[in-house]
C-alpha positions as CSV (number, residue, x, y, z in Angstrom):
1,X,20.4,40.8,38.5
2,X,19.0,37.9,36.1
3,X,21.8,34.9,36.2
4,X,23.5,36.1,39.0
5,X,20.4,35.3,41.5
6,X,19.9,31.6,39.9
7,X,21.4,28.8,40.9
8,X,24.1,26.9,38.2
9,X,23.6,23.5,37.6
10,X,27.2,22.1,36.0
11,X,27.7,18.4,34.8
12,X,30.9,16.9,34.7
13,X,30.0,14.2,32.5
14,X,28.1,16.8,30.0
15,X,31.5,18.9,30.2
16,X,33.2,15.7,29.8
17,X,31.5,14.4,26.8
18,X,31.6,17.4,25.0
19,X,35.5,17.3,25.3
20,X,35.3,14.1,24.0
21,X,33.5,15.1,20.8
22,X,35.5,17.5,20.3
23,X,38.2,15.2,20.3
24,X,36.6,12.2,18.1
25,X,36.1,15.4,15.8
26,X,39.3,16.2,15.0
27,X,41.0,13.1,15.0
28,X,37.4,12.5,12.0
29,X,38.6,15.2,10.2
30,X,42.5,14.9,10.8
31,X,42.0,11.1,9.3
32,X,39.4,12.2,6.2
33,X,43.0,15.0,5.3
34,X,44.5,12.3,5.3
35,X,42.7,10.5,2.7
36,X,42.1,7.1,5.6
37,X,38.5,5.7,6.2
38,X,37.5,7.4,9.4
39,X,35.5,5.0,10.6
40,X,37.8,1.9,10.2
41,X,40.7,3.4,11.7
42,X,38.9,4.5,14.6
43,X,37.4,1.2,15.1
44,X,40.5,-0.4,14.7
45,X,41.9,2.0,17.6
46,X,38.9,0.8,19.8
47,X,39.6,-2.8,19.5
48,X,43.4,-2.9,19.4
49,X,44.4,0.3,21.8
50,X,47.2,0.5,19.1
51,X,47.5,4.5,18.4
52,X,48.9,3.6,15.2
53,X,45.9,4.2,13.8
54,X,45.1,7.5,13.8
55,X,48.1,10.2,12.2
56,X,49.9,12.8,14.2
57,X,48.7,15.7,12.2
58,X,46.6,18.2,14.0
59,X,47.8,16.6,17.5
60,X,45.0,14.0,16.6
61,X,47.1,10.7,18.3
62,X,48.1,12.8,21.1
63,X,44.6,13.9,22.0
64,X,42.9,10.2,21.7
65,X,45.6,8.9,23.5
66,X,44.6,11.2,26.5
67,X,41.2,9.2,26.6
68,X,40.4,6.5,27.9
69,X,38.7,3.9,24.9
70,X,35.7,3.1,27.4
71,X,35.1,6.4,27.7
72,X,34.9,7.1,23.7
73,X,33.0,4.1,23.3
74,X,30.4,5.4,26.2
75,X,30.0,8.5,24.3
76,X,29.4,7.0,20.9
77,X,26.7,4.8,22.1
78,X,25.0,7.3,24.7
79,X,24.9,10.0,21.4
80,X,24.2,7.4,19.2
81,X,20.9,6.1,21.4
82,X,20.2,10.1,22.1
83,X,19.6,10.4,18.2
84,X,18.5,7.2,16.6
85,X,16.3,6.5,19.6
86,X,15.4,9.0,21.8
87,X,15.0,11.0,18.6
């Protein structure tokens, strides 16, 4: 039987954060096609909330604009601290 005997343990916020990579992703790659400095423009998107900065192509505005700028900013520094830190 194997999986079906175990019990699942599902995180929301695991779920959630990878959504949200996925996400910061392709709005990274949509803004490098579009010859922009990623990391500017998404920093200027944090601070101002102004979707402006980041381009339509590959539904990259639409999908930022679907999360909340707390929420990216929590991932960033929770990955960030996983890597440089935790190692």
């Amino acid at each position: 039987m194997g999986r079906f005997d175990e019990t699942m343990k599902f995180n929301v916020e695991d779920s959630r954060a990878k959504h949200v990579k996925e996400i910061l992703t392709n709005v990274y790659n949509t803004l490098e096609e579009r010859e922009y400095e990623p990391i500017n423009q998404l920093v200027g998107y944090l601070q101002s909330g102004d979707p402006a900065y980041i381009p339509r192509n590959n539904e990259a505005r639409n999908q930022i604009r679907h999360v909340d700028r707390d929420e990216i900013m929590e991932v960033l520094v929770r990955t960030y601290i996983e890597r440089e830190i935790n190692g």
